[in-house]
C-alpha positions as CSV (number, residue, x, y, z in Angstrom):
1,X,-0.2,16.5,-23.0
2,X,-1.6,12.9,-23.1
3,X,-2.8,10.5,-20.4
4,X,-1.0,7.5,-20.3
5,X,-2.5,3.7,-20.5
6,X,-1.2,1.5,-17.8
7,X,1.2,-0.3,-20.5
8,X,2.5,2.6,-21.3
9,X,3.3,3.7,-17.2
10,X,5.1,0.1,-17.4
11,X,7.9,1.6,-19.7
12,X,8.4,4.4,-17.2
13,X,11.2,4.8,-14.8
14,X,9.9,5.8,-11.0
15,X,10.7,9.5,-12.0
16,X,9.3,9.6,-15.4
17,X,6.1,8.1,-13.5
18,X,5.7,10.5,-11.1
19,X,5.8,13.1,-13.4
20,X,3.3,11.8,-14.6
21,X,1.1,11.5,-11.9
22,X,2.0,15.0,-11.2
23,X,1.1,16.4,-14.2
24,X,-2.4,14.1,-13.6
25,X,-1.5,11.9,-16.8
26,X,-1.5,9.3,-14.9
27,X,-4.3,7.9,-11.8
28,X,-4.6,4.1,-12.0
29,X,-3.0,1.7,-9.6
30,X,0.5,1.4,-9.2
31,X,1.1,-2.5,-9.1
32,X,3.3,-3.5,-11.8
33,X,4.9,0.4,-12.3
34,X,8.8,0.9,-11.6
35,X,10.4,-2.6,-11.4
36,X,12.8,-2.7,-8.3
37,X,11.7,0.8,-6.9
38,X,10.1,1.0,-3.4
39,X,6.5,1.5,-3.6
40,X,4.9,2.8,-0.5
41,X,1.2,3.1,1.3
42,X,0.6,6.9,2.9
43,X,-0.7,8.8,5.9
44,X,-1.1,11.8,6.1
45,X,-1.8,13.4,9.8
46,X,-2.0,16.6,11.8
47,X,1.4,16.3,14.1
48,X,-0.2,16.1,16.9
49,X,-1.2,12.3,16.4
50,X,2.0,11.7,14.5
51,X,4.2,10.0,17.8
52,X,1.0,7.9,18.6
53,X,0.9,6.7,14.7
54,X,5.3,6.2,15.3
55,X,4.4,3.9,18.0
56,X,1.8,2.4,16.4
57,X,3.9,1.0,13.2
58,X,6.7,0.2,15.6
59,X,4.0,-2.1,17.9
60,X,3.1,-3.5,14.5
61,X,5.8,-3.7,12.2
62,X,4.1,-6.4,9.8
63,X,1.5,-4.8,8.5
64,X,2.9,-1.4,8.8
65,X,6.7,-1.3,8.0
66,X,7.4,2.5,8.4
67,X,10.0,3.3,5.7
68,X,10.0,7.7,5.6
69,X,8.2,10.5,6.8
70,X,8.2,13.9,5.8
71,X,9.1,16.9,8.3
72,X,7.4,19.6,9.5
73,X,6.2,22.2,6.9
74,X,7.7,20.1,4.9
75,X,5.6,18.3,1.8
76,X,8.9,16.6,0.9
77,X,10.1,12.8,0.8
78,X,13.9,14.3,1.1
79,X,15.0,10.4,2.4
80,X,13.0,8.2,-0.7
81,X,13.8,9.9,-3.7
82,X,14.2,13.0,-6.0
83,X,12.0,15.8,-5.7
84,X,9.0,13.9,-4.3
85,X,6.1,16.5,-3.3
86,X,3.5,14.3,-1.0
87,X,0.7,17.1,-2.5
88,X,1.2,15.7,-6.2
89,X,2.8,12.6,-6.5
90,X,0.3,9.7,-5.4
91,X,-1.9,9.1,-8.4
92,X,-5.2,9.2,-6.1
93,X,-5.4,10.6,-2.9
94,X,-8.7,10.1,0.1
95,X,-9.9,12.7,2.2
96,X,-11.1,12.0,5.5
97,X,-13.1,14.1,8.1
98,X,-14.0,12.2,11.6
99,X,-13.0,8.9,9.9
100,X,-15.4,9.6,6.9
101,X,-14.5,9.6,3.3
102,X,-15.7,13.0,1.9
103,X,-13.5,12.9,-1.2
104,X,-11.1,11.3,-3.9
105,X,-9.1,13.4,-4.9
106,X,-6.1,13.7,-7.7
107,X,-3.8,16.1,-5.5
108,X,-4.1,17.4,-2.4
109,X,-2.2,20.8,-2.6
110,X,-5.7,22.8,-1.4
111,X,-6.0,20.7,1.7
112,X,-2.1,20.9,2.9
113,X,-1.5,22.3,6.2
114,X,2.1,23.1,7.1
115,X,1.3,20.9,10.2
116,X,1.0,18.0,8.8
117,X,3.1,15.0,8.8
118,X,3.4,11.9,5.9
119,X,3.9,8.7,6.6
120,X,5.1,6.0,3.7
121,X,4.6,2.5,4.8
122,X,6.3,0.1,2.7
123,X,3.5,-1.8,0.2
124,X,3.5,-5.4,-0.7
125,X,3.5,-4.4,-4.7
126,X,7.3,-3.9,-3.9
127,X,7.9,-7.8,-3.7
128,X,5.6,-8.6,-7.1
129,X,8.4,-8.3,-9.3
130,X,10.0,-10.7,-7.4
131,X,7.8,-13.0,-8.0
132,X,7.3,-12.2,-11.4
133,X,11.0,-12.8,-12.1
134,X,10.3,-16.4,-10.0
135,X,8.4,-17.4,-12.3
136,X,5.3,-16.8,-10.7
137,X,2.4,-15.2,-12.2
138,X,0.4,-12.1,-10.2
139,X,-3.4,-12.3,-11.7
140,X,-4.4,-8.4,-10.6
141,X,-1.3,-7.3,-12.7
142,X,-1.8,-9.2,-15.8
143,X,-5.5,-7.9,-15.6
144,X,-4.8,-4.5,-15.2
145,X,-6.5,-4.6,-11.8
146,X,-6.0,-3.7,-8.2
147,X,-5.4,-6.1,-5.1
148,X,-8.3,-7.2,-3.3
149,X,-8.0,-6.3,0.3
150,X,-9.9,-7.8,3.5
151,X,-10.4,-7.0,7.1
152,X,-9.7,-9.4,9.6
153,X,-10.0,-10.3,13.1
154,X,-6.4,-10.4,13.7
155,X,-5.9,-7.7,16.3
156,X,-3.1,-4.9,16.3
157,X,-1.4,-3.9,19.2
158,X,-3.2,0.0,20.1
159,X,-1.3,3.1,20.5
160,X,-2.9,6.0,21.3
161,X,-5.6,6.4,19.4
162,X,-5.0,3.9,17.0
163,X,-5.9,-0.1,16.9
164,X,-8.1,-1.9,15.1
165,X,-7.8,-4.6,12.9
166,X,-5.1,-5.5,10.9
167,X,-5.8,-5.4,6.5
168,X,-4.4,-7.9,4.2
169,X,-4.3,-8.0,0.6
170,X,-4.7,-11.3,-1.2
171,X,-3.0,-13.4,-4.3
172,X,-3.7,-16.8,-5.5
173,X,-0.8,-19.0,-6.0
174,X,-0.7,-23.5,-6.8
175,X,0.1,-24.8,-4.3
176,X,2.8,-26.6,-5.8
177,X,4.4,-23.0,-5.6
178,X,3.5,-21.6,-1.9
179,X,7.3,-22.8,-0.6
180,X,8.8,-20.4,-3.2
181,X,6.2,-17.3,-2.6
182,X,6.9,-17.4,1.0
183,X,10.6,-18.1,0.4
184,X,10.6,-15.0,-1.8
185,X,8.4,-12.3,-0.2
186,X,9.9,-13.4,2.8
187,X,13.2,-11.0,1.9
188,X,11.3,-8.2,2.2
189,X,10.4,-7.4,5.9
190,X,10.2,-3.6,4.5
191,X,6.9,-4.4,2.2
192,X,5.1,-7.1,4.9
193,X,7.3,-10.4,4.1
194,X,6.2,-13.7,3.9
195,X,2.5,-14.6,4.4
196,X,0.2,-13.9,7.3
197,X,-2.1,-16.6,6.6
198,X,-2.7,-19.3,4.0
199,X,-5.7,-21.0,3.6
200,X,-9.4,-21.0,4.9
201,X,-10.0,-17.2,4.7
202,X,-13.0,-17.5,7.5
203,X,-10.1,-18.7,9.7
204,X,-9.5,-14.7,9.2
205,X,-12.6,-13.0,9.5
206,X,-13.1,-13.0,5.9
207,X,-16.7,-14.9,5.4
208,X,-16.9,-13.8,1.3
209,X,-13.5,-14.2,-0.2
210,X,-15.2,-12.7,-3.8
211,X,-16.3,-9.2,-1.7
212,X,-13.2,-7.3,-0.5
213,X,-12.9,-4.7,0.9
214,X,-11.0,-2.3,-1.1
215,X,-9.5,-3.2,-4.4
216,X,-11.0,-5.7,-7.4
217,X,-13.0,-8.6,-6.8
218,X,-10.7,-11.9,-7.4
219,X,-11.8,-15.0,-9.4
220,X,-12.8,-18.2,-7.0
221,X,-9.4,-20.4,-6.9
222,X,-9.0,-24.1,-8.4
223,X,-8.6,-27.1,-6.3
224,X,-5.0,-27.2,-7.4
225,X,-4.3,-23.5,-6.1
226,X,-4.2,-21.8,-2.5
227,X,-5.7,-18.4,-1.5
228,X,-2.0,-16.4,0.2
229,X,-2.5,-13.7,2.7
230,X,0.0,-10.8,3.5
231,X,-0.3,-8.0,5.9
232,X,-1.3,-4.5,4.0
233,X,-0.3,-1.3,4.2
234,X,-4.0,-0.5,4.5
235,X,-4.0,-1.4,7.9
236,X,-3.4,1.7,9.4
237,X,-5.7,3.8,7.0
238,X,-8.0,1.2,8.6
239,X,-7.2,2.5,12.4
240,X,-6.8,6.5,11.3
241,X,-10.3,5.8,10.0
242,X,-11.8,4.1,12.8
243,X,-10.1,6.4,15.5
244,X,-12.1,9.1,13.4
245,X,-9.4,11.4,13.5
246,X,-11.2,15.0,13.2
247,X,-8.9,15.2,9.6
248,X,-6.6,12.6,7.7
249,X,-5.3,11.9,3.9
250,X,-4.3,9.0,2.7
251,X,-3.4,7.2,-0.9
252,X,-6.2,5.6,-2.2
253,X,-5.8,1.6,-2.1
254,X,-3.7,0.2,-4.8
255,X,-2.8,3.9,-6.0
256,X,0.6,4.0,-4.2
257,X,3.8,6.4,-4.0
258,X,6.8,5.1,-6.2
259,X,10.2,6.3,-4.9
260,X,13.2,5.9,-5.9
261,X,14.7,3.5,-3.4
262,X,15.5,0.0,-5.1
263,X,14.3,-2.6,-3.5
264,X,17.9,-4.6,-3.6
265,X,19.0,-2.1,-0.9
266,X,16.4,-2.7,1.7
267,X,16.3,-6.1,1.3
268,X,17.3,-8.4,4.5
């Protein structure tokens, strides 16, 4: 069998790509892959944390827009799609021990414990074709590249052990256009919605616009154009890590899992 280029996962439908992944044909980003399906961020947590992590998504439903979770001893999204097996369907999966990255791995099936609990957190790559069909162009796609990603000082509301900062991931739209990006990403309260911030990035917390935190470095923007900030689904990786939770997974940014779930029927 042959690995796949990301034009060619572009072809695929959200089941034809996740067999894919599956088979490990496939580990690039996701952004751009099964237009109209639900893309989605995921955590991955021993159950005894899991009603502090509810809470926490519920206290913060911007940047983290719960939208399935597995049950116990159960690997399976039963609610976002066919046949969707959390151990081998995410193209790239981290491994954390005591909010540590120990490993990147391609599937997780020798780290599963029948006591753990996914998460799926809807992802901001579900409104880009959107905007593509607006009109609009998205940079990190036509490059074959992933999202550039910041903290920030804006402040999430704690739950348990959870809080920190919240994440956002970054585009760079004219300005002439920003009415019709927030008009459009604004439909989908499921994947974020319409921008957090626009403008001064320091206004943020972010003092290097060109050095983010997870994803590909973007290019400086023209004087014409406008830097366009949404809450990410990174945000509470960010607070499993930081609450150095003895043991978590999660996707690795911009390597998300594509259900099934069109995007028509979740919008507002």
């Amino acid at each position: 069998m042959q690995v796949i280029c990301f034009e060619d996962a572009r072809k695929l439908s959200s089941k034809e790509i996740r067999k894919k992944i599956r088979q490990e044909l496939y580990n690039n980003h996701t952004s751009g892959l099964a237009t109209n399906k639900l893309q989605a961020n995921i955590v991955i947590l021993p159950n005894e944390y899991a009603t502090d992590f509810i809470n926490f998504c519920k206290l913060n439903p911007k940047a983290c827009p719960l939208v399935g979770q597995t049950k116990l001893d159960n690997p399976y999204f039963e609610t976002l799609g066919d046949n969707i097996d959390i151990r081998f369907d995410v193209p790239l999966y981290n491994i954390y021990e005591n909010g540590n990255l120990i490993s990147t791995v391609r599937n997780i099936e020798d780290y599963w414990d029948n006591s753990f609990v996914a998460f799926a957190i809807g992802c901001s790559f579900s409104f880009e074709d959107a905007l593509l069909n607006a009109g609009l162009k998205i940079e990190h796609i036509t490059n074959n590249k992933v999202v550039p990603m910041y903290r920030t000082n804006i402040k999430n509301k704690k739950s348990g052990p959870f809080n920190s900062k919240m994440v956002v991931s970054m585009r760079i739209f004219n300005q002439k256009d920003i009415n019709k990006v927030k008009q459009v990403s604004g439909n989908f309260s499921f994947a974020h919605g319409d921008p957090i911030h626009i403008g001064n990035p320091v206004e943020i917390g972010i003092n290097n616009i060109l050095s983010p935190d997870w994803g590909d470095s973007p290019r400086k923007k023209n004087n014409y154009e406008e830097y366009i900030f949404w809450a990410c689904g990174v945000t509470p990786q960010n607070a499993i890590i930081e609450a150095k939770i003895p043991f978590c997974i999660t996707h690795t940014p911009g390597h998300m899992l594509i259900t099934d779930i069109t995007e028509d029927s979740l919008h507002d």
